[in-house]
C-alpha positions in Angstrom: 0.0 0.0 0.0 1.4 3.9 -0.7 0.2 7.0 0.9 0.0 10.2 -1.3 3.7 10.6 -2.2 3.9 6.8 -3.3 5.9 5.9 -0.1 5.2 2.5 1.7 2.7 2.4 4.0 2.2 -0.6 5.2 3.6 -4.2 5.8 2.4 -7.3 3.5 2.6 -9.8 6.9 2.8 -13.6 5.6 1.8 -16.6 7.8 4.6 -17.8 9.4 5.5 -21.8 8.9 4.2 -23.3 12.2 5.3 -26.7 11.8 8.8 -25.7 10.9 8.7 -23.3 14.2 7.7 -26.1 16.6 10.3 -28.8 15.2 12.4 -25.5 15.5 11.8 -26.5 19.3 11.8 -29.7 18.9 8.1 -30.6 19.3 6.6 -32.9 16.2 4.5 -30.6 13.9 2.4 -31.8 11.6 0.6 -30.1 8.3 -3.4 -31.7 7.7 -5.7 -30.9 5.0 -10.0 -31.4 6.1 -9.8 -34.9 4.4 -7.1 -36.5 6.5 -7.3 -34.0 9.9 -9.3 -36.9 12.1 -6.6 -39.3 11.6 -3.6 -36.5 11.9 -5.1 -35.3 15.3 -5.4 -38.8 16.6 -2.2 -39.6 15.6 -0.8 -36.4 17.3 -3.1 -36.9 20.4 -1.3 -40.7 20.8 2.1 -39.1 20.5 3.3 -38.5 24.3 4.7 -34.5 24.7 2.9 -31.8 23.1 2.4 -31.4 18.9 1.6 -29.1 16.8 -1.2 -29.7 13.9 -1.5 -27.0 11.8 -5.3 -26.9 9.1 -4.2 -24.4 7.0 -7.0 -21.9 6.3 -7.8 -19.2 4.0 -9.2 -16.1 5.8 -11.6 -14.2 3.1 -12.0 -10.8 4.9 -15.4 -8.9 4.8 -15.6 -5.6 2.5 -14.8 -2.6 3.7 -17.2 -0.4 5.2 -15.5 3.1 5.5 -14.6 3.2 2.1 -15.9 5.6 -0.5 -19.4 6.0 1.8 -21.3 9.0 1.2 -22.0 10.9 4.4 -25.5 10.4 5.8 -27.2 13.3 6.6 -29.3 11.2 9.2 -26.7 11.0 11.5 -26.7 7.2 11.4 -23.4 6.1 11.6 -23.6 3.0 13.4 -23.5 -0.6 12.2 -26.7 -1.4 12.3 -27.8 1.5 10.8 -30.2 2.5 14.0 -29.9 6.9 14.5 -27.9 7.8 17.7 -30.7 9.2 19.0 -32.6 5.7 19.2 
């Protein structure tokens, strides 16, 4: 993202590999997918210590709701819509 003079303004932040951090520690980490995650959690539940099981995930954000809005000239401002005078 730039700001007005085309400088950076923000950070792109990447998901950091949690199975390679807890073997880092030496704790068993394991990567599942939906299909195979009942037998990867037993599996990690048998193993004596603690694991890691990690069910990669894509988060899908909602739209943003302060962006190009016209001002109300009702005053409602609020999520739901309801005046603040309510």
């Amino acid at each position: 993202m730039t700001d007005t003079f085309g400088a950076p303004t923000a950070t792109e932040l990447t998901r950091p590999d949690y199975v390679a951090l807890a073997e880092s520690f030496g704790v068993p980490g394991l990567r599942t997918t939906p299909e195979t995650l009942e037998g990867d959690l037993a599996k990690a539940l048998a193993t004596p210590g603690p694991s890691v099981v990690v069910l990669p995930a894509v988060l899908r954000m909602f739209a943003p709701t302060h962006l190009n809005r016209a001002d109300r000239a009702d005053g409602a401002d609020s999520a739901d819509g309801a005046d603040a005078s309510d």
